[in-house]
N, C-alpha and C positions, 0 to 999 in steps of 0.2 A: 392767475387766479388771485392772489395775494395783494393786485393793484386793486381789482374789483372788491375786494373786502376792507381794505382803506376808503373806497369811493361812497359807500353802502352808510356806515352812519356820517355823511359828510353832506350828504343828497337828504339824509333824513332831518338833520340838521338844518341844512336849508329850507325845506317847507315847513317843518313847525317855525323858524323865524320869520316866513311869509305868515303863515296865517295868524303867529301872536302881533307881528304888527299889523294886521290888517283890522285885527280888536281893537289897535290903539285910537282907530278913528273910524268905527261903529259908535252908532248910540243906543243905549241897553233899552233906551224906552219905547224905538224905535225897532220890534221885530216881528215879522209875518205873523200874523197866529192862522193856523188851522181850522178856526172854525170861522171867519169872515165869510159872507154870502151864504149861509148852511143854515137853518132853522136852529131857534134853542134848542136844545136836548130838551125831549122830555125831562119831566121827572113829576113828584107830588111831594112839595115839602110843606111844613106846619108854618104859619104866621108866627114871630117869635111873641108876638104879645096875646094874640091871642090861637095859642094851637091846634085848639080844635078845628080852625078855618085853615083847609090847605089850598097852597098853590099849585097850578099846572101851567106848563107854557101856554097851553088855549086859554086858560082865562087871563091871561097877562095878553092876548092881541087884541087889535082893536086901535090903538095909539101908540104913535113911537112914544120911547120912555128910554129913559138911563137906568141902567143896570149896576149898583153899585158895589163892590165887593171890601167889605170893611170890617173893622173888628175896633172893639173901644181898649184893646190893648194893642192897640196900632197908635203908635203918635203920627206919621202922616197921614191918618183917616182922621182920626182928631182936627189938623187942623184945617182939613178941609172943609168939614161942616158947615161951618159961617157962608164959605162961599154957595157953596151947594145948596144949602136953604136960602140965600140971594136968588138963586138960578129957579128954585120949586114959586118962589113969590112970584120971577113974573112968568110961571107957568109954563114949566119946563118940568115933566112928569119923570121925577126919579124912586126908584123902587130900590130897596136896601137888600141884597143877598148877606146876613150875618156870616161872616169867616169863623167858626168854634177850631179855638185851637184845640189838638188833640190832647187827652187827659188820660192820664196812666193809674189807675188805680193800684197798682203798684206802692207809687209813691205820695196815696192818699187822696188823690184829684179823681174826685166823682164826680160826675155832671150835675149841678145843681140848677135846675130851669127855672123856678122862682130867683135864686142869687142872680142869675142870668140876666133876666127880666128888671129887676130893679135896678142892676147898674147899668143898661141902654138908657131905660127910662130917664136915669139921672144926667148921664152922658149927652141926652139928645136932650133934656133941658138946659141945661148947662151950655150950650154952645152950639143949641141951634139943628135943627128937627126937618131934614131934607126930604123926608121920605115915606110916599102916599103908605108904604108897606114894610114891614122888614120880613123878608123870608129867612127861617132859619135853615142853616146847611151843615148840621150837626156830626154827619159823616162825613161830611165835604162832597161828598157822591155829585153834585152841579158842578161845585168849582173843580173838581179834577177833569168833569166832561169840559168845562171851557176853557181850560187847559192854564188855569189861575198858576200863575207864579208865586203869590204873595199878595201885599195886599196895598196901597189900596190898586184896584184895577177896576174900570168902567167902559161897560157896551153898550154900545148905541144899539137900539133894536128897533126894528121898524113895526106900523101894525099890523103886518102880517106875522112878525114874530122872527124875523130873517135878522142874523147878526151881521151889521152894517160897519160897524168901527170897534177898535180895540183900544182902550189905553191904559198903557202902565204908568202907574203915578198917580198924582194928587190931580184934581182940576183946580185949577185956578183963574184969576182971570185972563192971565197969557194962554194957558192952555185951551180954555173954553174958545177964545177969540181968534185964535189959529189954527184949531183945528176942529172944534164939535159944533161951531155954534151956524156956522152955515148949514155942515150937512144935516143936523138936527132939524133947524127949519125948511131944508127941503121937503124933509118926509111929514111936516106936517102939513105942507100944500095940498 
């Protein structure tokens, strides 16, 4: 009994050192998501610029489009812009889901939706304005259904509204070129 109690964390041992090396050569950017071929989630969120106008996944079908999940306190959503409004020029429909980070009134952070508003505004002048839309996701209620890690992160959605691709990360032009720019213009055949 005494051999088997030596053998026990020695075995356990062994497969967490299997499965942390098998992380050494995964790549983080590269993993299943759960909601590929599923419909968006409902929902009905406010346009950040103009809120009285809200969005539902039915009125977003109709055309594929990029779905992009960003925040202007994001420096890799930042520097994607330039490319991404490259991409809306030669007409490639990207739609903005706003990431609001969460605010503690606690510690003084009250949601201010005019401050809100003004510094997108500046942000997407500043460096470049990719996006037919910006929904806002103020509870995050979307990006937790599409199971958002962080940010930035962009779906590909077709126009019947079915999520087609998932990416974590920035698009760039390697990214666009390798992996969204074909299956994008397949769904717009």
């Amino acid at each position: 009994m005494r051999k088997l109690a030596f053998f026990i964390p020695f075995v356990l041992f062994i497969g967490l050192s299997v499965f942390l090396f098998s992380g050494l050569f995964s790549d983080p950017m590269e993993r299943e998501s759960s909601v590929l071929n599923k419909p968006l989630p409902a929902f009905t969120l406010p346009d950040l610029q103009q809120p009285d106008n809200l969005w539902t996944a039915e009125k977003l079908k109709g055309k594929p489009y990029l779905l992009n999940v960003w925040g202007t306190w994001c420096v890799t959503c930042n520097a994607e812009l330039a490319y991404l409004t490259e991409l809306r020029e030669q007409g490639v429909m990207i739609i903005g889901l706003y990431y609001q980070q969460p605010s503690d009134a606690a510690f003084g952070e009250v949601f201010n939706l005019a401050a809100l508003q003004q510094e997108v505004a500046l942000k997407l002048e500043q460096q470049g304005d990719p996006y037919q839309w910006n929904i806002l996701d103020k509870d995050r209620s979307l990006i937790f259904d599409l199971g958002v890690t962080g940010a930035p992160e962009t779906f590909l959605i077709d126009a019947k509204g079915m999520i087609r691709y998932h990416h974590i990360g920035d698009i760039n032009p390697q990214v666009w070129q390798q992996k969204l720019a074909a299956a994008y213009q397949s769904l717009e055949e």
